[in-house]
C-alpha positions as CSV (number, residue, x, y, z in Angstrom):
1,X,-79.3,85.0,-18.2
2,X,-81.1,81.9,-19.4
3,X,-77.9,79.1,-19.9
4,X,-79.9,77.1,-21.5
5,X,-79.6,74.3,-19.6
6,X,-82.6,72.6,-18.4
7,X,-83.2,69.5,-19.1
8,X,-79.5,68.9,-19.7
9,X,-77.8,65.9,-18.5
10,X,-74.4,66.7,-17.0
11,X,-72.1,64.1,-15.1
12,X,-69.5,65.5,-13.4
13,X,-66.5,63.4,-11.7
14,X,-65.7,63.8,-8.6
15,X,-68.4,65.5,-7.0
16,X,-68.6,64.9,-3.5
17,X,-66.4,68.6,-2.9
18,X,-64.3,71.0,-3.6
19,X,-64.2,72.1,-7.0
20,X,-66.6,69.3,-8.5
21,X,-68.8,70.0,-5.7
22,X,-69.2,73.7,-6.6
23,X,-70.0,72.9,-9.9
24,X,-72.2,69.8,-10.0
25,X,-74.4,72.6,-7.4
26,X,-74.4,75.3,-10.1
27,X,-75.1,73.0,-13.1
28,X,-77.6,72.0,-11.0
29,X,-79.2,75.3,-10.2
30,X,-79.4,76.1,-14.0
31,X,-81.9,73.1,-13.8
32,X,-79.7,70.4,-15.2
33,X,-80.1,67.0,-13.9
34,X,-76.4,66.1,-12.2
35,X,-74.7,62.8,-11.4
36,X,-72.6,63.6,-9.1
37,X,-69.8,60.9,-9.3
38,X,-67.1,60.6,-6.5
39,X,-65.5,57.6,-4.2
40,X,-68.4,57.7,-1.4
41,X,-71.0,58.2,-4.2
42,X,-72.6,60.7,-2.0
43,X,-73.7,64.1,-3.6
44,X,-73.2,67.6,-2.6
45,X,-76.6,68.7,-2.6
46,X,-80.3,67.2,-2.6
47,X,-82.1,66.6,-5.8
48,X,-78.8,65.2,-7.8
49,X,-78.0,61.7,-8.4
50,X,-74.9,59.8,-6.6
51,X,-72.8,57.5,-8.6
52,X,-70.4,55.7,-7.0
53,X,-67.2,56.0,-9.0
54,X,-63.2,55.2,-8.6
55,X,-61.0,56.2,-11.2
56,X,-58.0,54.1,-9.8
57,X,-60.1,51.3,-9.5
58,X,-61.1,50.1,-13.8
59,X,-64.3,47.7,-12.8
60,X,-65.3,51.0,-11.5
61,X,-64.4,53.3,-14.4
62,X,-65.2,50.1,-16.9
63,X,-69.0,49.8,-15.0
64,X,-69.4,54.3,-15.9
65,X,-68.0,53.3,-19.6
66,X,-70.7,50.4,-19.7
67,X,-73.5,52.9,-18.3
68,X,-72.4,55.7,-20.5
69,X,-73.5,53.2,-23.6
70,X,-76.6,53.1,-22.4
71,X,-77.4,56.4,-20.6
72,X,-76.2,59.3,-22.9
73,X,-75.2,62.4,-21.3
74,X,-74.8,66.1,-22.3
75,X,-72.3,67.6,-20.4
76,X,-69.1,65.7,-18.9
77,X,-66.8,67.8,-15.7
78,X,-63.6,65.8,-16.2
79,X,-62.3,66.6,-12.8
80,X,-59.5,63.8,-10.7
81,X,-57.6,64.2,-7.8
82,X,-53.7,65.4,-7.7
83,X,-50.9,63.1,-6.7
84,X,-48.7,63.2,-4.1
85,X,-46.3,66.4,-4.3
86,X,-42.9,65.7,-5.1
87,X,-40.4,67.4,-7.3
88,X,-39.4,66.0,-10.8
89,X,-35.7,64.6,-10.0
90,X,-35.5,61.0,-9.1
91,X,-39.5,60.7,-9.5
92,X,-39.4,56.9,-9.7
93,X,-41.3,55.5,-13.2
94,X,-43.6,53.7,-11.1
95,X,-45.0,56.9,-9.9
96,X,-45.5,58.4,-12.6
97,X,-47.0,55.3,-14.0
98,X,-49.5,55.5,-11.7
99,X,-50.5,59.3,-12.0
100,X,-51.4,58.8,-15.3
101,X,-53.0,55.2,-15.0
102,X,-55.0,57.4,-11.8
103,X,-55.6,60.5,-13.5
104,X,-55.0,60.8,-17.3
105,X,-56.4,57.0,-18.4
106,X,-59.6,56.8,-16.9
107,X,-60.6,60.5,-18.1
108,X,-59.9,59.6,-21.4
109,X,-61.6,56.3,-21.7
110,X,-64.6,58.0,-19.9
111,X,-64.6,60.9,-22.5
112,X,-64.5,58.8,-25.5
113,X,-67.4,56.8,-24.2
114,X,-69.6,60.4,-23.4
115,X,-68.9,61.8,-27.0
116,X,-71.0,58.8,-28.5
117,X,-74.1,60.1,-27.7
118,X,-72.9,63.6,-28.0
119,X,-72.0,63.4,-31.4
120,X,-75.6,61.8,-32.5
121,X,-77.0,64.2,-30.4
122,X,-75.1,67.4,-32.6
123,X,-74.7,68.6,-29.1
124,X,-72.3,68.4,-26.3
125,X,-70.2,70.0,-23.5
126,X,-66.8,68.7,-22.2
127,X,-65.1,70.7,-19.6
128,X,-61.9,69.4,-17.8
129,X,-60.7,70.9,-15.0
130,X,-57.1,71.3,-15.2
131,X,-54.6,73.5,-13.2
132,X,-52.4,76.4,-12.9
133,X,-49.4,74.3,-12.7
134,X,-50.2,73.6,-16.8
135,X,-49.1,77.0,-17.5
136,X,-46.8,78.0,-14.9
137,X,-45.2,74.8,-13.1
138,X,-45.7,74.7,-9.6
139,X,-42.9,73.8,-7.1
140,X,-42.6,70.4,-5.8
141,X,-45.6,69.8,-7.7
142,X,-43.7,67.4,-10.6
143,X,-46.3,64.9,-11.0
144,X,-49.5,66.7,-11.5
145,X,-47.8,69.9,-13.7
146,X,-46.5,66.7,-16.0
147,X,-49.8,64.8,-16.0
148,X,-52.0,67.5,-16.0
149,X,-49.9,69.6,-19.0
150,X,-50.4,65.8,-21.1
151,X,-53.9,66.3,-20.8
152,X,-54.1,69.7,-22.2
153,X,-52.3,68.6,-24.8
154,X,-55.1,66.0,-25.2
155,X,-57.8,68.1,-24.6
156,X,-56.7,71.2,-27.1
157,X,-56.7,67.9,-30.1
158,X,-59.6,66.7,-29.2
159,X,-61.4,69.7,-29.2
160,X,-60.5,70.1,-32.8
161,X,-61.4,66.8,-33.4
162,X,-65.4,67.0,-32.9
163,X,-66.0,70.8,-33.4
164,X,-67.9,69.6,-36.4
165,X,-70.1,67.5,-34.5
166,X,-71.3,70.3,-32.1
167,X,-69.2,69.5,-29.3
168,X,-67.1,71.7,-27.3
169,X,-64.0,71.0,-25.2
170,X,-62.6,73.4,-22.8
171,X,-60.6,73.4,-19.5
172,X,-60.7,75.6,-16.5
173,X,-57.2,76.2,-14.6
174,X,-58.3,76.9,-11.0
175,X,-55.1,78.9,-8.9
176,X,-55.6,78.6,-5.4
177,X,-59.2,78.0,-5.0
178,X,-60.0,77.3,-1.3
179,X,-60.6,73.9,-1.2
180,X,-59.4,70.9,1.0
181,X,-56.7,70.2,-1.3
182,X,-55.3,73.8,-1.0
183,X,-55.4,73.3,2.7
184,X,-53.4,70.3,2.4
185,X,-50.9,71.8,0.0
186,X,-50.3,74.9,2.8
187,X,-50.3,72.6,5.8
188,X,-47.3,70.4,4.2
189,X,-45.7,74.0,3.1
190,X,-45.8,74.9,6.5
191,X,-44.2,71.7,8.2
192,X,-41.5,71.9,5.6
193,X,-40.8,75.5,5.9
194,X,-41.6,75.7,10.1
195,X,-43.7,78.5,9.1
196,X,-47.0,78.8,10.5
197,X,-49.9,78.2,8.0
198,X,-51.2,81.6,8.7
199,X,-47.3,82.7,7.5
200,X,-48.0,80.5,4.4
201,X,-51.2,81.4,3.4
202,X,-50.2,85.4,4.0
203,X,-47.3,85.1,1.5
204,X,-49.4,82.9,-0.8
205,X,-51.9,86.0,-1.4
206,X,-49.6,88.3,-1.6
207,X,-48.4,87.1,-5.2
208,X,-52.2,87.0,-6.0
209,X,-53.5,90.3,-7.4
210,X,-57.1,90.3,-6.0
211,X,-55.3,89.8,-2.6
212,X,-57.2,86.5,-2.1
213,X,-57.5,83.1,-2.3
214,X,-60.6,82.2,-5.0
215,X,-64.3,80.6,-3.9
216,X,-65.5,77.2,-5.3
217,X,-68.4,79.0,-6.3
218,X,-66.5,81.5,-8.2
219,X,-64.7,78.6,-10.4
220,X,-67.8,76.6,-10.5
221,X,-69.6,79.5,-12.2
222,X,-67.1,79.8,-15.0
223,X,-67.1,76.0,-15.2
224,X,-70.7,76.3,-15.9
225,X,-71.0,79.0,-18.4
226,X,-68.3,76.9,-20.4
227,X,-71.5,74.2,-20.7
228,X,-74.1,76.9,-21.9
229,X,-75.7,77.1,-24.8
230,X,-74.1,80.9,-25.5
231,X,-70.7,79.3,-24.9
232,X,-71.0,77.3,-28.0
233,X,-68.2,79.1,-29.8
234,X,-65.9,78.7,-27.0
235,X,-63.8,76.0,-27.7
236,X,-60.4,74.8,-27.3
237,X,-59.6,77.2,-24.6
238,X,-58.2,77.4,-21.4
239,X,-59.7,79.5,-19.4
240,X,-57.7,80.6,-15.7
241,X,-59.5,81.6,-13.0
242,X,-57.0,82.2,-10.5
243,X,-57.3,86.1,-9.2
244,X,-54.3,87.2,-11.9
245,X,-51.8,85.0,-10.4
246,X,-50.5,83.8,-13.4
247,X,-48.3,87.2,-14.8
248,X,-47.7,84.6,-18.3
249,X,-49.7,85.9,-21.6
């Protein structure tokens, strides 16, 4: 199937891997032309363009709204890091001040700037990548299920928003995706429990109905179809790919 992508512009944040990676590659292969923003500014894959780029940092996210004024894109991946776990009694303000200064902020502001040139294009994709967490809270996970669940909330209004304008806004909930961060969130399961993190990861796919953790590719895929032509009725949605885990209509 043709996406009808080529010649498409799509920036994607945080790009270097993982979840970004995976789909700045597949954007890519649909023949889009991919900045592939991140921290080192390196891309995944040969034959996109590196942007250096630190949400936590605003001369950096200020510079991408200042660049974004003068290079239009076509397709935005909203996709930022997750804070530190943590559970949601006694979460001091400051911290959560700073996951949404780190996470929530900077998306917007860089959103708002893409939609410009959307809108007087009558054409664009947004597509936020979100988590499981936004449905179905995940232990010890206070900061991003409370972060993340405000920017659905932003995303599903803005989405109604520019609808008229030919512009679509979606997110993808990833479950457990094998990624570095996954491998991060075991290993600290593990030292907490004194399980191993073969124990961990076991029991983790057990309440997974496939009986596996998910690919990259596999989310990047769906992340991808959400910026195709054909998907131009999708919007508003959030779409899980997470094996079944999620039991919640």
């Amino acid at each position: 199937m043709d996406l009808g992508l080529q010649g498409k512009t799509a920036l994607v944040l945080g790009a270097s891997r993982g979840l970004g990676a995976a789909s700045a590659t597949l954007l890519a292969a649909e023949g889009a032309h991919v900045i592939a923003a991140s921290r080192s500014g390196t891309a995944p894959a040969d034959g996109m363009q590196g942007l250096a780029l630190d949400l936590a940092d605003a001369d950096s996210v200020a510079a991408l709204i200042q660049r974004l004024a003068e290079n239009p894109v076509d397709i935005l991946i909203n996709n930022c890091g997750g804070p530190a776990s943590g559970p949601a009694k006694d979460q001091p303000s400051a911290a959560w001040q700073a996951a949404f200064a780190t996470m929530a902020n900077p998306i917007f502001a860089i959103t708002d700037a893409a939609l410009s040139g959307m809108i007087a294009k009558g054409w664009g994709r947004i597509v936020t990548i979100g988590s499981s967490g936004i449905v179905q809270p995940i232990p010890n996970l206070a900061l991003s299920n409370g972060v993340r669940g405000a920017i659905a909330g932003w995303s599903k209004t803005l989405a109604q928003e520019v609808a008229p304008h030919g512009v679509t806004v979606n997110m993808v909930l990833p479950g457990r995706i094998a990624t570095d961060r996954l491998a991060q969130l075991d290993g600290n399961k593990a030292d907490k429990s004194g399980a191993s993190l073969d124990a961990v990861q076991e029991a983790s796919r057990k309440t997974i109905p496939v009986g596996r953790y998910g690919t990259p590719e596999e989310f990047g895929a769906v992340v991808t179809f959400l910026c195709a032509e054909q998907s131009a009725y999708v919007t508003g949605s959030m779409v899980r790919v997470d094996g079944g885990m999620i039991r919640g209509l």
